[in-house]
C-alpha positions in Angstrom: -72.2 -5.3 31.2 -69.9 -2.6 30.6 -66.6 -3.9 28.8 -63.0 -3.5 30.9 -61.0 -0.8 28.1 -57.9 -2.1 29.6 -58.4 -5.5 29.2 -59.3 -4.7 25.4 -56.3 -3.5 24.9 -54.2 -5.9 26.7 -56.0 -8.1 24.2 -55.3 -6.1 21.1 -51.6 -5.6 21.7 -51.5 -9.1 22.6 -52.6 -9.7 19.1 -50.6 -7.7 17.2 -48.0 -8.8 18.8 -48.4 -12.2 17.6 -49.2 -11.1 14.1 -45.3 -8.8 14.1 -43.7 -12.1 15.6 -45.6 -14.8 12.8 -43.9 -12.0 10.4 -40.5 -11.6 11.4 -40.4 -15.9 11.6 -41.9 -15.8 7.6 -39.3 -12.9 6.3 -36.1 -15.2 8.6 -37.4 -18.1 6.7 -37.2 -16.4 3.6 -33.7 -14.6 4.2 -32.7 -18.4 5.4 -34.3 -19.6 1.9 -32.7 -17.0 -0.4 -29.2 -17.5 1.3 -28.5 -20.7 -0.1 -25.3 -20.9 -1.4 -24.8 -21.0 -4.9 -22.0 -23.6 -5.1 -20.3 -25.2 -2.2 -17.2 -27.3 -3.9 -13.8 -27.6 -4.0 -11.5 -25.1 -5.5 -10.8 -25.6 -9.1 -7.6 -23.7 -8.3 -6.7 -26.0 -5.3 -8.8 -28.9 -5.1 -7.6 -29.7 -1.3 -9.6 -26.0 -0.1 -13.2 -25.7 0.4 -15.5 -23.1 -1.5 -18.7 -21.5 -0.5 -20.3 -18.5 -1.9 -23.0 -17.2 -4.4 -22.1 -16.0 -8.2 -23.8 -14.0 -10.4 -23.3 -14.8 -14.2 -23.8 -10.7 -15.3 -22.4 -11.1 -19.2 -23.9 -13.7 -22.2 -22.6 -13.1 -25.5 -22.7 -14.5 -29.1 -20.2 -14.6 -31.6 -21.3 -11.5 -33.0 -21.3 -9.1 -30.4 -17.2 -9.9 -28.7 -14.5 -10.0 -31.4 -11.0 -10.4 -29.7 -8.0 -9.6 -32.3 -10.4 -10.4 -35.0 -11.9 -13.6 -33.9 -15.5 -13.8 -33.0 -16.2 -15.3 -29.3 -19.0 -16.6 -27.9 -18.2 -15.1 -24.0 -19.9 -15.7 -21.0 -19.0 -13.9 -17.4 -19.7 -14.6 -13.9 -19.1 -12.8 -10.5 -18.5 -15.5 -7.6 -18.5 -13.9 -4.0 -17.9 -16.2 -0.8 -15.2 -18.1 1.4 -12.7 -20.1 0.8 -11.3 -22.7 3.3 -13.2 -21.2 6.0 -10.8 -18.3 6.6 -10.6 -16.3 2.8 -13.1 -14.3 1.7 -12.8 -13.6 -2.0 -14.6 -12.0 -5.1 -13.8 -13.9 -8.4 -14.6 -13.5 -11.8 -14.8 -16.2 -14.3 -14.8 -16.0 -18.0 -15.7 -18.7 -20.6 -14.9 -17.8 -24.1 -15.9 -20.0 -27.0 -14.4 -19.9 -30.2 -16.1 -21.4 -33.0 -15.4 -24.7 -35.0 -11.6 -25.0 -34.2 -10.6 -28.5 -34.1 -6.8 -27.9 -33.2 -4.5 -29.4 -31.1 -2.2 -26.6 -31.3 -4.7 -24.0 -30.3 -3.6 -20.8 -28.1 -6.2 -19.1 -26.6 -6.8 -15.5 -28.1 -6.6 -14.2 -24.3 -4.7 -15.1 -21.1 -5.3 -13.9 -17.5 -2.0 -13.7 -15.0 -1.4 -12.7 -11.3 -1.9 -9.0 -10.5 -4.5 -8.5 -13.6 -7.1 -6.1 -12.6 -11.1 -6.7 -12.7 -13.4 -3.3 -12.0 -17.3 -3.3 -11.2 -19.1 -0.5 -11.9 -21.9 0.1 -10.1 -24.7 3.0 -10.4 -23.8 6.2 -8.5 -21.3 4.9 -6.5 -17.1 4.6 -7.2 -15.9 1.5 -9.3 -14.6 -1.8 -7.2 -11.3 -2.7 -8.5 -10.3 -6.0 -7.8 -6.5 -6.9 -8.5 -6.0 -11.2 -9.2 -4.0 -12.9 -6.8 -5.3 -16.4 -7.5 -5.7 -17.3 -11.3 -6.7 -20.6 -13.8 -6.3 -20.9 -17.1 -7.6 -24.0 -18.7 -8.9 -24.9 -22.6 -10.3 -27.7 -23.6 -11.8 -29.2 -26.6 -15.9 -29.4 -26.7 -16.0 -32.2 -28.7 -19.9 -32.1 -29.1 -19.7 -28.3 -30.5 -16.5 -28.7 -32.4 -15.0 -25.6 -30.1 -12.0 -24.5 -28.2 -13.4 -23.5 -24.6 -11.0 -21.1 -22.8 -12.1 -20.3 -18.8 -10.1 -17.8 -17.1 -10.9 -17.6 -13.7 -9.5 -14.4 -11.5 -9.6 -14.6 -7.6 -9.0 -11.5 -4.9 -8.9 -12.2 -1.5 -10.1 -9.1 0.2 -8.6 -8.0 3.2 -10.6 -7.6 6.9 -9.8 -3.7 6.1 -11.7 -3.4 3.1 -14.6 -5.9 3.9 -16.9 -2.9 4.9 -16.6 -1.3 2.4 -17.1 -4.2 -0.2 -20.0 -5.4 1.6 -21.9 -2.0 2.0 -21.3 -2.1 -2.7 -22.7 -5.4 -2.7 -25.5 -4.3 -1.0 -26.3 -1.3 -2.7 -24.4 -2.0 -6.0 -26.2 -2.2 -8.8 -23.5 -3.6 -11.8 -23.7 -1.6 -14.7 -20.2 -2.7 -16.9 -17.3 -4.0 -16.0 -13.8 -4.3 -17.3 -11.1 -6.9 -17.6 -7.5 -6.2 -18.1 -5.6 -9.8 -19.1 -2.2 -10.7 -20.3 -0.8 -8.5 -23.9 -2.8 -5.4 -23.3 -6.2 -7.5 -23.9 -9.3 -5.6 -22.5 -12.6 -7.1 -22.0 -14.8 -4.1 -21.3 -18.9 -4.7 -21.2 -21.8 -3.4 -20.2 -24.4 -5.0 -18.1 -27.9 -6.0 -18.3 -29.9 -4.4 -15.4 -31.7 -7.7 -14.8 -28.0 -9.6 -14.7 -26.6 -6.5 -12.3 -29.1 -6.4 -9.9 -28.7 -10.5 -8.6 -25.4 -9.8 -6.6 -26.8 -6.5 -5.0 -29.8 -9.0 -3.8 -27.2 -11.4 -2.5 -25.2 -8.7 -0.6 -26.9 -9.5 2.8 -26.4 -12.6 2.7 -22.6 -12.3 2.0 -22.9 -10.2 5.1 -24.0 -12.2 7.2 -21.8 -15.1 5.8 -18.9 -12.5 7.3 -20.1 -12.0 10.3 -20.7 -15.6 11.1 -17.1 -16.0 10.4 -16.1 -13.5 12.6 -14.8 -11.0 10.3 -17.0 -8.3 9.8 -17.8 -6.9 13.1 
C-alpha cells in the first residue's frame, strides 16, 4: 500500500515541532534558573528599602599586590546591579579593604568614599561606563578573629530611564577588563580584571534586562 507523502509530512513537521517547543521550555527554564537574584535584602544604606539585584565580585587581592599611602591592603571588589525599593535601578560598587594586624581604637581608614566620587568600567572594545556615587557607606570595624581593621566603602548610582539602554546593551556585551575608583584626598584605586571575574556580569546582563522591563522601564 502506497504511503500518503502528505500525511508524512504533516507527521514530520508535527514532530519537530514538538522537539523546537520541548527546547524553548528547557533553555526558559534555564534563563529562569540562572536569573536568580544574587541578594534580595535590605539596604545597608537604608535599612527601611528593599534590594534586589546580582553582583559580581571582579577584584581579590593580597597584601602584596595593593599598597595605599604605603600600607599594604588586602582588597576585595564587587559590582552589584539591580533595584532598589521597586522603583531605582542602580549599579554599585563595593570595596572591602583589610589592613593587617591593627588592633586600634583610633584607627582611620587609609581611604574614604563621598557623594559625587566617580567609578569607571572598562570593558573590551567598547567606551568606559562612568558611574558618578550618589548613594555612599562608609563603615570599619574590628575583625576580632584576624586581628584587622575592615574598611567597606560601598558607592551607589542610580541610573536614569535615559541611560538604561545604553547600560543594559554594556552589560550585555561588556566584558570588564579594569576598572578605576576615584575616593576622597586624591585616592585612586585603579585595577585590572581577571577575564574569568569580567565575564560574570556580561552573563548576567539579560537577566538585568528583563528585571527592567518587568518593571516597566526599559521599553
Amino acid at each position: 500500500m502506497k504511503k500518503n507523502p502528505v500525511f508524512s509530512i504533516r507527521k514530520v513537521v508535527s514532530i519537530l515541532f514538538l522537539i523546537c517547543t520541548l527546547l524553548l521550555l528547557s533553555v526558559f527554564n534555564v534563563l529562569a534558573q540562572d536569573c536568580k537574584f544574587d541578594f534580595s535584602r535590605a539596604s545597608r544604606i537604608d535599612e527601611s528599602k528593599q534590594v534586589v539585584g546580582w553582583m559580581d565580585n571582579i577584584y581579590n587581592a593580597s597584601s602584596d599586590e595593593v599598597v595605599i599611602d604605603g600600607v599594604p591592603l588586602t582588597m576585595q571588589v564587587t559590582i552589584l546591579i539591580g533595584s532598589e525599593h521597586d522603583s531605582l535601578i542602580f549599579v554599585a560598587m563595593a570595596i572591602k579593604l583589610s589592613e593587617g594586624t591593627i588592633s586600634n581604637a583610633e584607627y582611620v581608614p587609609a581611604v574614604k568614599a563621598a557623594i559625587g566620587n566617580e567609578f569607571t568600567l572598562r570593558c573590551k572594545d567598547a567606551e568606559p561606563l562612568v558611574f558618578v556615587a550618589a548613594n555612599i557607606l562608609n563603615k570599619t570595624e574590628m575583625d576580632y578573629v584576624w586581628d584587622q581593621n575592615v574598611t567597606t566603602l560601598l558607592l551607589v548610582d542610580y541610573i536614569s530611564e535615559e541611560r538604561l539602554p545604553q547600560i543594559v546593551q554594556a552589560f550585555n556585551s561588556c566584558m570588564i577588563e579594569s576598572f578605576k575608583i576615584k575616593l576622597e584626598n586624591n585616592k585612586v584605586i585603579d585595577q585590572p580584571v581577571l577575564k574569568k571575574y569580567g565575564k560574570i556580569l556580561m552573563e548576567k546582563g539579560p537577566c538585568f534586562e528583563r528585571l527592567l522591563r518587568e518593571k516597566g522601564k526599559l521599553k
